[in-house]
N, C-alpha and C positions, 0 to 999 in steps of 0.2 A: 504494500500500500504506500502509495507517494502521498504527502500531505500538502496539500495548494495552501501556501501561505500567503497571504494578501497583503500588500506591501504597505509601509506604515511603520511611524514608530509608537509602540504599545508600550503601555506601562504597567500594564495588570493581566493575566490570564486565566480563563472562568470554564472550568472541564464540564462537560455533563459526565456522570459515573455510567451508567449504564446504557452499552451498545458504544459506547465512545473511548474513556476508560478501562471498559472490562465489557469482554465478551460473554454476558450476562443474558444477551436476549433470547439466544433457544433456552435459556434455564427456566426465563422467565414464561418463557410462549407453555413447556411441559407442564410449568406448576398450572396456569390457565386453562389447559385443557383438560388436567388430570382433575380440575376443583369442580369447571364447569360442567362437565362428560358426566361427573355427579348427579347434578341439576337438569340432566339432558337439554344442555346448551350447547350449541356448535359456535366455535371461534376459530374461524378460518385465517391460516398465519400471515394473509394480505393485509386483512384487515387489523389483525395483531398489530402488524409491523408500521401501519400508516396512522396508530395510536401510539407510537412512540412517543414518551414525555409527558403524558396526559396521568393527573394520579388514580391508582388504583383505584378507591372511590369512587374516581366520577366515572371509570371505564366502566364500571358495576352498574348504576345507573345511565348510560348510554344504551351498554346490551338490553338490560329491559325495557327502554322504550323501543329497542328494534325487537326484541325477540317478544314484548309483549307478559314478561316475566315481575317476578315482584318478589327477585332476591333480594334480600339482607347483605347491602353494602357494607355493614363492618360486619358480619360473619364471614362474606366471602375474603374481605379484603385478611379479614387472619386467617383462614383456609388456605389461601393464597399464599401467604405469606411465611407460611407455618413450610407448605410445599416446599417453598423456592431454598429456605434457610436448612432444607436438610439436604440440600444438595449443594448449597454456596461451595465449599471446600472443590467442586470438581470448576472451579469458575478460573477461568485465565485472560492473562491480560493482553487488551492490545497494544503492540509492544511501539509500532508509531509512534501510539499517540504517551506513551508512559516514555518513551525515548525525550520525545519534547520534551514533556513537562521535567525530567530530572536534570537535563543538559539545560535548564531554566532557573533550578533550585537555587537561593541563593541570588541570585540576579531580577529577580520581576515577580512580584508578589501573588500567589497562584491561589484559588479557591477552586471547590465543586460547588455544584449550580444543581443541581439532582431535581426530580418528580417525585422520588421513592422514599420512604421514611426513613426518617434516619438513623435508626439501630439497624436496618439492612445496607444501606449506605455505605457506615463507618465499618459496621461487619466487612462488605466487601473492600473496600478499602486495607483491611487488617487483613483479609486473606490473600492480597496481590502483595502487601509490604509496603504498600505508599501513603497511610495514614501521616506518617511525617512531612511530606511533602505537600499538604495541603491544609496550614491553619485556620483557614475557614472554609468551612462545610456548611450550603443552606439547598433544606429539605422541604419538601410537601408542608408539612409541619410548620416551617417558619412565616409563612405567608397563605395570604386570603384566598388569592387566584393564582395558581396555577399556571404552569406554560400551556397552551401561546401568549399570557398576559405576559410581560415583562416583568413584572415583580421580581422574580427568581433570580434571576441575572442582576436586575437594578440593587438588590439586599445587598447580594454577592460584592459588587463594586463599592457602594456604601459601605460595607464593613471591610476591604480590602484601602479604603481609601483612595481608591482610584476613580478618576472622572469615567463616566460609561463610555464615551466616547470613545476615549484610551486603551480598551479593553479590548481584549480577543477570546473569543469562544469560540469552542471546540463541542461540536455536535455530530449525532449521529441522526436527527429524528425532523420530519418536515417542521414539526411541532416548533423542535425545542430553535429551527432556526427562524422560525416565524415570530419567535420571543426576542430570540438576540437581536433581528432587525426592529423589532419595536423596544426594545432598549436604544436603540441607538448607537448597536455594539458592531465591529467588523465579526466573521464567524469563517471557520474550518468546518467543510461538511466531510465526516468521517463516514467511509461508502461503508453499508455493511458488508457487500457484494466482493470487498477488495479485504476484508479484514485478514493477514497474517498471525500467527503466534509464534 
């Protein structure tokens, strides 16, 4: 995977964790199918994949108003959730985009930008080794709206200190780059298509 760096000088750098960071999104697609399949829901991995960035939550609430259901959003989202964490440990990184960020450590102040909650987050984070290289982490959790809104990104820059403008983000998801341009951020689209380990 070649990384299109956009030219510019940046003073901040904003990861998404998951599909960008860490090769995390078939782990995530199995736990969905294996919670849903339960419920006799079908989630097809197009549609999986073009909900990239969106929080678990509201995808729960989106399937039923397509499928016409009236699942329990926080039971799925810990069924869900319960899945994906017994299987974290087989989770590897994409080595790209972990290449950047450590040949940055030290030099330009780096956070994660996440959808996902953040005990799975920082978990993944501790099971690739790069919790150190990232002292700010902002999750589902820490904001109202969710990506595509900008919030996420916006926290992320705010609590790095860096003006949004100055920032680059590194994304896998149409979602999460539909956020960065409404931040006002430049952005790396990480193909999943092209992902190495």
């Amino acid at each position: 995977m070649e990384l299109n760096i956009p030219q510019g000088e940046f003073s901040g750098l904003i990861f998404d964790c998951d599909g960008t960071l860490a090769d995390t999104m078939p782990l995530h697609y199995i736990a969905w199918t294996e919670v849903l399949g339960r419920h006799g829901v079908h989630f097809n991995e197009d549609q999986f994949y073009s909900m990239g960035g969106i929080p678990t939550h509201k995808i729960v609430l989106m399937l039923n108003e397509q499928n016409g259901t009236a699942l329990d959003p926080d039971a799925i989202v810990h069924e869900k959730e319960s899945v994906f964490a017994s299987r974290l440990e087989e989770v590897l990184p994409i080595k790209p985009v972990v290449e950047y960020a450590e040949r940055h450590l030290g030099h330009l102040p780096m956070a994660v930008a996440s959808g996902g909650l953040r005990h799975v987050v920082v978990r993944t984070l501790q099971v690739l080794g790069l919790e150190g290289l990232f002292p700010v982490v902002v999750t589902a959790e820490d904001v109202t709206h969710g990506k595509p809104a900008p919030d996420t990104f916006l926290l992320a820059a705010e609590r790095l200190g860096v003006e949004p403008t100055k920032c680059l983000v590194f994304e896998d998801s149409p979602t999460g780059i539909e956020a960065a341009d409404r931040a006002g951020m430049a952005h790396v689209h990480v193909d999943r298509f092209q992902i190495q380990h």
